[in-house]
N, C-alpha and C positions, 0 to 999 in steps of 0.2 A: 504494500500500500504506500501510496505518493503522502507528501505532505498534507496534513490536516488545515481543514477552516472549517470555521462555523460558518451558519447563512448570515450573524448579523455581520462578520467581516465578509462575509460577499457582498451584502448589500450595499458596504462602504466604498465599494471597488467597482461596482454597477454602473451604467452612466444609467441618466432615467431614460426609461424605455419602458414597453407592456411588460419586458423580464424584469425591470427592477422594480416594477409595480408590484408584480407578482412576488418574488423576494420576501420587500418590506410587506407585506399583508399579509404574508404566510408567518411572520415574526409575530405581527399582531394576532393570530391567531390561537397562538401557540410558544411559552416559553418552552417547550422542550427544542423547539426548533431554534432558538437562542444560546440552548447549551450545550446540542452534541454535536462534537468537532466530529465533521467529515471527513473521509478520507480520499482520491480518488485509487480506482481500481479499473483494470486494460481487459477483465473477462468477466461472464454472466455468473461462476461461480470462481470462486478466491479460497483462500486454506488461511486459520491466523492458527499461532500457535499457544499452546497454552501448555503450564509447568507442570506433572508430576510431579515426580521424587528429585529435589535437588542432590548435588553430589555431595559426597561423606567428604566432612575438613575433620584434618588433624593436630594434634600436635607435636612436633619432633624437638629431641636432645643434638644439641651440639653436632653437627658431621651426618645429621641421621636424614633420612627421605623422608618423600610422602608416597605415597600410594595413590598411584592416577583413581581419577573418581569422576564423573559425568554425570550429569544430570538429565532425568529423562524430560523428556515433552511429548505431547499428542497434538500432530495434526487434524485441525476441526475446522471443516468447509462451509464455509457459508456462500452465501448466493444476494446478487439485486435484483429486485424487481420495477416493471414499470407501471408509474403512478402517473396518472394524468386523466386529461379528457381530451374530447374531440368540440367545438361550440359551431354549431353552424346556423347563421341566424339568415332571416331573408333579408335582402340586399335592400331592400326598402326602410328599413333601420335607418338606413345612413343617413336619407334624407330628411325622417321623422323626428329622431333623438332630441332636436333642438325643442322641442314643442312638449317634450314631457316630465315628467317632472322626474323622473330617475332614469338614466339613458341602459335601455332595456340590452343593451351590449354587455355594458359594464355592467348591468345587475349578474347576469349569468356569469360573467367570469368572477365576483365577486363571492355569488352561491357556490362554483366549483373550490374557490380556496376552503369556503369554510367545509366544503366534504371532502376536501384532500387533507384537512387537520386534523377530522374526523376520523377518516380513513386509518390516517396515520397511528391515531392512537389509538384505535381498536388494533391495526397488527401491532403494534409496538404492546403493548397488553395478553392478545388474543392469537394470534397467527402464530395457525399451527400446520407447517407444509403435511403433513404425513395427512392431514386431513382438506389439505384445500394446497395442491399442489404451486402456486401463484402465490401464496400467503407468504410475508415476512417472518420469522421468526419470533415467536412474542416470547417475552418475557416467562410469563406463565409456562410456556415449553422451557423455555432454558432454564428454569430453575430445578425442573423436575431429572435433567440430569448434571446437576451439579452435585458436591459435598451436602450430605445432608444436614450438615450444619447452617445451611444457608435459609434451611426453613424454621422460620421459629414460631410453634405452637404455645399461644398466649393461655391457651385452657388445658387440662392432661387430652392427649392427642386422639385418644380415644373415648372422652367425657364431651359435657353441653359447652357451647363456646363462652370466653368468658364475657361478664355481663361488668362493664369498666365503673360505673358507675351504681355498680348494687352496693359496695360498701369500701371503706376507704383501705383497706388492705386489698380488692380489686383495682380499687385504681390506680396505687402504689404498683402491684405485677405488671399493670400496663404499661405503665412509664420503667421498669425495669427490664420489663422484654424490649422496648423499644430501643434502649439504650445499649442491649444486645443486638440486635439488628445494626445499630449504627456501628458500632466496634466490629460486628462481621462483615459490613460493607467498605470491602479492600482497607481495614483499618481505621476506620472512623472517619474513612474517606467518602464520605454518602454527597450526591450533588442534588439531590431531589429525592422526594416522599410522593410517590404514587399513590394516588389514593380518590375515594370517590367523593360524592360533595355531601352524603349524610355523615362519611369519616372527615373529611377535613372541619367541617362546623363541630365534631363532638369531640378535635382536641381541645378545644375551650371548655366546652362542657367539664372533659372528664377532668380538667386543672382547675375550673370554678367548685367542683364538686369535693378533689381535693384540697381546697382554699392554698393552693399554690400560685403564683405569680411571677411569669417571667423569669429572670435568675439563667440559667440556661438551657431553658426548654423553648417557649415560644418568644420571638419578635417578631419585627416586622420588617420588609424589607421591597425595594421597588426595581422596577427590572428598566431596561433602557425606555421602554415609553408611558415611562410613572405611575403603573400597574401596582400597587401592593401586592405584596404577598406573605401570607402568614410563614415562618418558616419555625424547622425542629431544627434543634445542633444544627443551626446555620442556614438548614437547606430549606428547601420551598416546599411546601406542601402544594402537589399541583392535581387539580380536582381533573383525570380526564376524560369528565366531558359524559356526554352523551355519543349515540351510533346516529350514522346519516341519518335513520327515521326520522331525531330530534324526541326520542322519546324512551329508549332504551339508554338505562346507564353504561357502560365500555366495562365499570368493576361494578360488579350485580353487588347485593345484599342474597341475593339466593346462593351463595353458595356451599359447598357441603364442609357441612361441621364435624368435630371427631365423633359426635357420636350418631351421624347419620343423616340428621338432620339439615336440610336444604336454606337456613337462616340465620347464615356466618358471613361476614365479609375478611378481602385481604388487604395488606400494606406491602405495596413495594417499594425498597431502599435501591437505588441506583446509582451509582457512581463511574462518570461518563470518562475515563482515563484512557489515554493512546498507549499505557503499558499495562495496564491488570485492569481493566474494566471494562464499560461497552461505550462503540464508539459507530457512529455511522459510516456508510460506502456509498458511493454513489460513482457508475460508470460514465453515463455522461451528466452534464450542469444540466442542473434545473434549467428547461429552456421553454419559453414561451414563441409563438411565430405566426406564421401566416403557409401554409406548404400549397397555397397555390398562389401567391404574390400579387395578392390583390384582385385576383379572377376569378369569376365564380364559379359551383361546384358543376360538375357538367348533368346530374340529373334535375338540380333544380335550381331556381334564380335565389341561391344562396353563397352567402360568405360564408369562410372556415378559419377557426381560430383554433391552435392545440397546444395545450398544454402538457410536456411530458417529461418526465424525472424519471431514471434508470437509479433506485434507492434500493439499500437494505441496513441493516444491523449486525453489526460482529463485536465478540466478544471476546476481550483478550483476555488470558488469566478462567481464575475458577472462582474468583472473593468479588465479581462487581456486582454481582445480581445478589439484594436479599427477599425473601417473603416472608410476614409474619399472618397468620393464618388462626381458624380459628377465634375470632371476636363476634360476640352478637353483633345483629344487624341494628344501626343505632339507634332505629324506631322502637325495639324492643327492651330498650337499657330502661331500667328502675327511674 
């Protein structure tokens, strides 16, 4: 993999054009898209490597050797996909737009960013190639073969999930599992808190509830276009979202609890690093254009706009992904 950038130093580098429009609105769409450094890559699947067993050090007397020793690694394949759309609007637009109160061009390409953030964070969560051969790898797969240290069950893994706010020795295990999750995310190296929007509103709760305040658990903090954001040990708590429908949460509250039951949610700790964590690819640049240069489409008196990004997610090391699992769903807290 070539040198890393983020999209918001693309954007710097951009001249304005529909691509650097598109860019900066996919920024505002989405700080995850602000914080994972890209990489580029020359093929549709890529290999990153990740550590085993390091090699055995010793100590030697005066005159004395060492003993060669290597460190193993495992080559682990990842793959980009492509995200985009196709906008083809009738050619009569052009001369309307003036006349209406939202120029129905720009509305569509505007609707397409917010289902390409959408997009993004259901695979970045959810995508699982073994079931949707086109899907990014989410999160939720990678974790499941990682060290299982990287999952931390907030209630016994086999019991009801825990309920943070039934009494103040649960909400105490909450904030101590979570401070475990942070220490297992490449060293306390966490860049962001995945999470959905009844879990980011109930870290307050469950700190009002333990009459805790700030100290170093929650501030607050603002990203480049002076968005607040709540953040734990640093990082952001970033709610992601809803599915294109605009009505399905991306992290459900249905999911399965240790003791069976369908009414647990999850936390994901992520730490976005180009050596031990996960870090985005993309084979060619986010590119926006016109692929017929201003002529219209030959079945119908239409213009065509397309939008398409050659993306994926690779993950270096084995410590960048954590999941903490097992929490009631926060409609059901005491």
């Amino acid at each position: 993999m070539g040198e890393m950038m983020t999209l918001a130093h693309l954007a710097k580098l951009t001249k304005p054009s529909l691509k650097g429009y598109i860019i900066k609105n996919l920024l505002r769409e989405s700080m995850l898209f602000e914080m994972i450094p890209f990489a580029p890559v020359s093929s549709l699947t890529f290999s990153a490597i990740r550590w085993r067993n390091l090699p055995t050090v010793a100590s030697r007397y005066v005159n004395g050797g060492y003993d060669a020793s290597h460190g193993e690694v495992e080559e682990v394949w990842e793959a980009v996909y492509g995200l985009g759309n196709d906008l083809n609007f009738d050619r009569i637009y052009e001369y309307t737009k003036g006349s209406q109160l939202v120029d129905p061009i720009q509305q569509q390409i505007d609707m397409t960013l917010t289902s390409m953030r959408m997009t993004f964070h259901d695979l970045a969560i959810n995508g699982d190639p073994g079931s949707d051969p086109n899907a990014i790898a989410g999160f939720k797969h990678r974790v499941t073969n990682m060290p299982t240290r990287q999952k931390v069950a907030f209630a016994s893994a086999s019991g009801a999930p825990l309920d943070p706010t039934a009494s103040a020795a649960n909400a105490r295990s909450f904030l101590d599992d979570m401070g475990i999750l942070h220490k297992r995310c490449n060293g306390k190296k966490t860049n962001a808190w995945l999470v959905n929007e009844d879990m980011e509103l109930g870290f307050g709760s469950i700190l009002r509830y333990a009459q805790i305040s700030g100290g170093n658990f929650l501030d607050v903090t603002k990203d480049s276009f002076d968005r607040e954001f709540v953040t734990f040990y640093g990082a952001p708590l970033i709610d992601m979202g809803l599915k294109k429908d605009q009505s399905t949460e991306i992290m459900t509250n249905a999911e399965v609890a240790g003791d069976g039951g369908e009414d647990s949610c999850h936390i994901f700790g992520v730490s976005f690093d180009e050596k031990s964590g996960v870090v985005g690819a993309t084979l060619t640049p986010l590119d926006a254009y016109d692929p017929l240069n201003g002529a219209e489409m030959e079945g119908q008196p239409a213009k065509l706009r397309r939008i398409d990004w050659w993306v994926g997610l690779a993950q270096i090391g084995s410590y960048g992904i954590v999941q903490g699992w097992n929490i009631e769903k926060p409609s059901d807290w005491t």
